[in-house]
N, C-alpha and C positions, 0 to 999 in steps of 0.2 A: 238419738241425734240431738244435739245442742238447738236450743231456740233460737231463734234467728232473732233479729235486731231493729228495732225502728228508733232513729238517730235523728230528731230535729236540728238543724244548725243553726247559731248564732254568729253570721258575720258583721264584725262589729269595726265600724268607722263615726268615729270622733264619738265615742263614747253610744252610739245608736245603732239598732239592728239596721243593715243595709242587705239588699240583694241585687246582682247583675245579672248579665247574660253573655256570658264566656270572658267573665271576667273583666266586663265594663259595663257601663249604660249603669253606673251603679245610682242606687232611689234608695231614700230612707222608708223603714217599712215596720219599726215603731220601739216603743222603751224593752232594753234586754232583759230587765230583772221582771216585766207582765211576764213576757213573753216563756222565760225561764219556765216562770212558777205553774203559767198554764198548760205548755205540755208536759209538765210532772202529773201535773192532776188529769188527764187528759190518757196518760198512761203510757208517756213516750219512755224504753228501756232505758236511754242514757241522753246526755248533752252536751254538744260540742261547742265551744264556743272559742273563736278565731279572731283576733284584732288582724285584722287583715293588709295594714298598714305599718304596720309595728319595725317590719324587718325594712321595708322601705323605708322608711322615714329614720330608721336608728334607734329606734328608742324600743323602749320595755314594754310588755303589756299594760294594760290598766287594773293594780290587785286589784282597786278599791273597788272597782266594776263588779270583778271576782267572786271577793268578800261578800258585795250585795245579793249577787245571785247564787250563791251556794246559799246563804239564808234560808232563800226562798226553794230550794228543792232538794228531794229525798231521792233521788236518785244518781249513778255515778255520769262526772260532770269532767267532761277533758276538756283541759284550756290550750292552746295555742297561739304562736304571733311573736317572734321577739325574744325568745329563749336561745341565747347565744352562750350560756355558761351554767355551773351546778347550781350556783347563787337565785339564779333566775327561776329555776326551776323548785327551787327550795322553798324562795318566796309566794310562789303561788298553791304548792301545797297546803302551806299555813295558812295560804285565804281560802280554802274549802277545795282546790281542783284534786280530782280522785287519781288523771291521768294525766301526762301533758304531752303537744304534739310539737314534733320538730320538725319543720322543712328547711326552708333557705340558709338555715344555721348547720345542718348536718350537712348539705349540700355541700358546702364550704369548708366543713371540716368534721371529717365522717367520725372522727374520733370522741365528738359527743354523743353519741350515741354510745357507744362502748363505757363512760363514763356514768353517764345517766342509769345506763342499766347495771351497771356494779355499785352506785349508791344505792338506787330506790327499788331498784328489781324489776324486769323483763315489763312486767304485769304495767307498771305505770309510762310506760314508752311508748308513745304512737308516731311512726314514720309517715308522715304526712308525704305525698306525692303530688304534685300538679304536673301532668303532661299531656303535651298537644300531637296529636298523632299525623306521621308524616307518610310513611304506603305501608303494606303489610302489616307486617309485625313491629314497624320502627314506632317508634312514640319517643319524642324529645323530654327528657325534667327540664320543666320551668322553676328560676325564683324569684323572688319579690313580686307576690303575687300575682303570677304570671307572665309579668315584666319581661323576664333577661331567660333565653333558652340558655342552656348549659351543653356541658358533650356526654353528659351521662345520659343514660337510654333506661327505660322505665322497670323492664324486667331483671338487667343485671343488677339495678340498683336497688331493686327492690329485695334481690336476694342478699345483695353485700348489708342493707338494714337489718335481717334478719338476722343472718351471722353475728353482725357485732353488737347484736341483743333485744333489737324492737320487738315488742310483743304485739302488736297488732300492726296492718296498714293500710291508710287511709288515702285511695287511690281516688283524685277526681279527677276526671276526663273534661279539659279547656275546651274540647270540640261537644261535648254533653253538655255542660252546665246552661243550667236558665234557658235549655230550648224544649225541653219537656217533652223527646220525641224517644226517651228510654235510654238507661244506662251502657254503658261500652262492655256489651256482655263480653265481648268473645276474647277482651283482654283481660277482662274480670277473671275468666275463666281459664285463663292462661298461670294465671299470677295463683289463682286457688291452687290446680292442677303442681304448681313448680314449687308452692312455702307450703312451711308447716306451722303459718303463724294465720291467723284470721283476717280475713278482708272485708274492711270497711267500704262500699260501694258509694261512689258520690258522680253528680252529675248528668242528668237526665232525666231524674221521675218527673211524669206528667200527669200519669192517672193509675190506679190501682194495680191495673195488670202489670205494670213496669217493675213494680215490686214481685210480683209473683215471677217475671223470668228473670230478674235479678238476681233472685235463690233457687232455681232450678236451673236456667241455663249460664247465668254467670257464676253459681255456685259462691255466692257470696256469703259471711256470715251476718253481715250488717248492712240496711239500705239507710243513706242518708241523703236528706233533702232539706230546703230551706224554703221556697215561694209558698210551694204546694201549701204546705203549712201556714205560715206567716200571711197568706192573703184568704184561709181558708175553702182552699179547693178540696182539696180532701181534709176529714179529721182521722185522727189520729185511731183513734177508737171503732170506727168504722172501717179502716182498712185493715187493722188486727183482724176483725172480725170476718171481711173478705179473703182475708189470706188463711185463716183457719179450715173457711168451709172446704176451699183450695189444695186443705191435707200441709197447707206451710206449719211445720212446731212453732209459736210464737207463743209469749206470753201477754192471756187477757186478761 
């Protein structure tokens, strides 16, 4: 079994880590290029980092942000936020990102994805999701960071990403995020069950165990999280180490 994934996030407004709570109530929570370098050294598997504004506002990511943090870390480093064409995506490869994530722009025109992944290959495409869940099995995609509901629905969309070539997906649950009471297992585990591509889990960690049914009952391959970390409730290192005793494959 593949090891499982510990993913710190950088959501980044006006050039600074920021964190919310379902997507509002947003606070500055401190510099992204510390922030970067210390969960490299700390032992986090990869890092996301998301200008979270980018597709709202119209404008491009920040390379130069980019550039500074890939510097600063040895591990693989997905950018998103703003990536509406190959150009864009081009550009922040050459500033250090290993992967890049598409939401609101493939929303809108599902056909970059299909592009993305016939330049740069499956491998560097992450399908970003934000959706808010409405009864059963419905879950709405949101864009503009959370902003504007769409008519697309989480799981067919999530399959149609797949199809036209994402290699991973990066699902956050708007009724999870910043309340710390555990991830949306049971769509986690819906979305595992139906792709053959890996699920990025976002959205709800609070405390340790949330990570261990993350990857047993949501069947996830990666948990990602943003306060926990950033205000240090949990470290990084010590939850490896709880999820091992646990029997979870992770790398320590």
């Amino acid at each position: 079994m593949l090891a499982k994934r510990i993913i710190p996030c950088l959501d980044i407004k006006n050039g600074q880590t920021v964190k919310g709570v379902k997507f509002v109530e947003i606070k500055e929570v401190g510099d992204p290029v510390e922030l970067g370098a210390l969960y490299a050294e700390q032992g986090a598997d990869e890092l996301v980092f998301l200008d979270i504004t980018a597709s709202h506002e119209g404008r491009k990511t920040f390379v130069d942000l980019v550039k500074r943090i890939a510097r600063n870390i040895n591990i693989p480093f997905t950018v998103g936020g703003g990536i509406s064409e190959l150009g864009d995506a081009d550009a922040l490869l050459n500033a250090g990102a290993d992967k890049i994530s598409v939401n609101s722009s493939a929303v809108r025109n599902p056909q970059l994805i299909n592009e993305l992944a016939q330049n740069f290959g499956s491998q560097f495409v992450v399908a970003a999701i934000d959706a808010k869940h409405q009864q059963g099995d419905d879950w709405v995609v949101t864009v503009n960071g959370g902003r504007i509901p769409t008519d697309k629905r989480l799981f067919s969309w999530a399959r149609e990403c797949e199809e036209r070539g994402a290699g991973e997906i990066l699902f956050t649950s708007m009724d999870h995020d910043g309340v710390k009471q555990g991830f949306a297992n049971k769509a986690l585990a819906k979305l595992s069950d139906s792709l053959n591509i890996p699920i990025i889990a976002s959205g709800g960690a609070g405390k340790m165990e949330h990570f261990k049914d993350v990857f047993t009952i949501g069947k996830a391959d990666a948990g990602l999280a943003a306060s926990i970390f950033h205000f240090k409730e949990i470290g990084i290192r010590e939850l490896k180490k709880y999820l091992n005793n646990e029997q979870i494959p992770i790398r320590l």
